[in-house]
N, C-alpha and C positions, 0 to 999 in steps of 0.2 A: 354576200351576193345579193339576193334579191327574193321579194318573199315569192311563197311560190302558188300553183295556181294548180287547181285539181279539176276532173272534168266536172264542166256546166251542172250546177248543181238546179233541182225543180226549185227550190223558194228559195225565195231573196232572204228571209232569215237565214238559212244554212248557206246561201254565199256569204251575207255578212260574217260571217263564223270562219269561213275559210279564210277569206282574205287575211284574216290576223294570224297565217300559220308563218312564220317565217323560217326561209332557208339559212338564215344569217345570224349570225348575234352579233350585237353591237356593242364593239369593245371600245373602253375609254384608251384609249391610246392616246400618249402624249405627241401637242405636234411642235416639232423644232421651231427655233427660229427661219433655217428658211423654208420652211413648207409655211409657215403662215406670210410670209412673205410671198410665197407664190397664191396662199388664197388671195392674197390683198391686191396682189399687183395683177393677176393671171385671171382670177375670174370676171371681171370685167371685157376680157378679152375674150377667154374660151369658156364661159362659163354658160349655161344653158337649164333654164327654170320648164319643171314639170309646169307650172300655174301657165304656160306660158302656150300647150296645148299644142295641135296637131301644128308642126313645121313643113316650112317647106327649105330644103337642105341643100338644095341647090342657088339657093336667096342665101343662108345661113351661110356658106361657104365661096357662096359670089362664083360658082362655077356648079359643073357637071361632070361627077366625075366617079370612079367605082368607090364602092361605099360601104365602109367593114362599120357593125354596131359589136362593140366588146361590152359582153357584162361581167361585173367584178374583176376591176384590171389590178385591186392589190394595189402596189406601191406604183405602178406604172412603168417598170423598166422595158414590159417587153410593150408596153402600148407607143413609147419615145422611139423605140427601138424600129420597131414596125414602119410608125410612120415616116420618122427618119430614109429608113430605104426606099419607101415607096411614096416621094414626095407628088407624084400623078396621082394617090388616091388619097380618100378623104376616111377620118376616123373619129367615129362618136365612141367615147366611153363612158362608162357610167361605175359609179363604187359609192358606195354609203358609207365607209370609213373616212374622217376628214386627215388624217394625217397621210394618204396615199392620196388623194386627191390635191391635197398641198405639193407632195413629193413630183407629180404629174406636172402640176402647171408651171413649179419652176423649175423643171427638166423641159416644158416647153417652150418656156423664157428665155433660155436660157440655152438652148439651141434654136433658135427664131423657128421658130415651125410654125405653119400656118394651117395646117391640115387635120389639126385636132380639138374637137369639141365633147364638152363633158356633163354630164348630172351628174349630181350629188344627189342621189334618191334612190329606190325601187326599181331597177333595172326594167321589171313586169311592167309598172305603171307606166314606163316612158315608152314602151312599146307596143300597150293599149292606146295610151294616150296622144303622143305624138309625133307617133313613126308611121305614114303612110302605109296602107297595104301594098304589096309589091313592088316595095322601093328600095330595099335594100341587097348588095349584093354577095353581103357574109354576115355571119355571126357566128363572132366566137364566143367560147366556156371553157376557159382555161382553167382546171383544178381549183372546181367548186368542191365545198366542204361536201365527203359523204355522208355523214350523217351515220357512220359505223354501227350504230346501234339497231336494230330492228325496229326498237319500239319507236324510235327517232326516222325510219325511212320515207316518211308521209312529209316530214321536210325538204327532202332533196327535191331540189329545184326542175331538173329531171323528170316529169311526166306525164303524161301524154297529151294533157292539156296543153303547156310548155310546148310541145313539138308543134300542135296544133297552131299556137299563136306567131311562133316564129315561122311558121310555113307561110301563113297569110302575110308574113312582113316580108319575106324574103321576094325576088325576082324569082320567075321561071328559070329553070337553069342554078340561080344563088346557090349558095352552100353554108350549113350548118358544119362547126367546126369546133368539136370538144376533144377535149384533154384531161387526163386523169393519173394517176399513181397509185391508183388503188383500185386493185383486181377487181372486186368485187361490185364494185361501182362502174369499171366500165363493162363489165358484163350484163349489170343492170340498163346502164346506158344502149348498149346494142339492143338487148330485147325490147325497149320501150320505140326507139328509134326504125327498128325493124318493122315492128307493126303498126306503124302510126302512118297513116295513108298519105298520097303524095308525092312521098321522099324516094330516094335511088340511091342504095350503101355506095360509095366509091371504091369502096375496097375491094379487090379483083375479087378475092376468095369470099365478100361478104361479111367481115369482120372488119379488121385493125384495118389501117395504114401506115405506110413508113409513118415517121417523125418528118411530116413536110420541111421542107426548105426556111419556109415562111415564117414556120412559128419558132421565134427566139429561144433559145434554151436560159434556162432561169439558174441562180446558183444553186437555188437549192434542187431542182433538179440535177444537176451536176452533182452534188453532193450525192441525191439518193444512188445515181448512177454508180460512183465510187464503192456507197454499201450494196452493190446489186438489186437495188430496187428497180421494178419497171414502171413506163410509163407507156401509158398505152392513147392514142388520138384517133379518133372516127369522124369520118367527112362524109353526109350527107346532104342528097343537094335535091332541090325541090324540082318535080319535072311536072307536078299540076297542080 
């Protein structure tokens, strides 16, 4: 996923310090022939540089249009999948694994889609960097790593600084959109979410939501469903 960001620390040494915490690790995964085919051929087309600083995404996409930012889309099935249905909106994703980011652009290739745009970098940094404040009209966190361990929770991408950054990204109204499979992590998610000023749970009762429409179901979600695993998604949406 993406390294992660802890509240505003007093000195610049202890932010330098934080910034190198990362929510990710970065695995050498091998990339097929055609995923490097889609680097080669696809990013030239959907391809979009941190260096390249604050966008403006309605130039970037030659229109105006509702506007989902996905971090860590993984292999990209439900990122194709997504924009695929919803050829009216438009979709930045971002993954620091290159063999899903190959698998992405030639699943975009390769269904002619015109509606999706990617970094290959830090999810956090393209969001400081160069996503407008109150420009975007979702973002998703589709089963980001928990970080299971205790001594390892200071990882999870997940905290209240996080909530804080993608508030200022979102539109009044937007909506923040995670997904998880592990209890214990969205119950962490809820109490971070819950008290992070702002935001408005969507969830009638103040917790969970259905399994929206929206969001594709994965196989391996399928799968855990099979072994009774759950999965739990929470929709909060910025009202200041």
């Amino acid at each position: 996923m993406t390294d992660e960001i802890q509240q505003a620390p007093q000195a610049a040494g202890e932010a330098r310090r934080l910034r190198t915490i990362k929510s990710f690790v970065m695995r050498a995964g091998r990339v097929t022939e055609g995923q490097q085919r889609g680097l080669e051929q696809g990013w030239p087309k959907f391809g979009l540089e941190l260096e390249d600083g604050l966008r403006d995404f309605d130039q970037v996409f030659g229109r105006q249009a509702p506007r989902t930012f996905e971090i860590g889309f993984g292999m990209g099935h439900s990122t194709l999948e997504m924009a695929a249905a919803a050829p009216e909106q438009d979709f930045i994703g971002v993954e620091v694994h290159k063999p899903g980011v190959g698998a992405l652009l030639s699943g975009a290739l390769a269904q002619n889609l015109s509606n999706i745009r990617v970094y290959s970098c830090d999810a956090l940094d393209v969001l400081r960097q160069c996503v407008a404040d109150a420009s975007l009209d979702r973002v998703l966190l589709f089963f980001p790593d928990p970080w299971h361990k205790a001594k390892h929770n200071k990882r999870r991408i997940v905290q209240p600084a996080f909530a804080e950054l993608v508030r200022q990204k979102l539109k009044v109204g937007g909506v923040l959109h995670m997904a998880t499979d592990w209890q214990p992590y969205a119950e962490y998610m809820l109490e971070v979410l819950s008290a992070a000023p702002g935001y408005r749970n969507l969830a009638a009762d103040g917790g969970y939501v259905p399994r929206p429409e929206e969001r594709p179901v994965t196989k391996f979600e399928r799968r855990g469903e099979r072994l009774g695993h759950g999965v739990w998604d929470l929709k909060f949406q910025r009202v200041e």
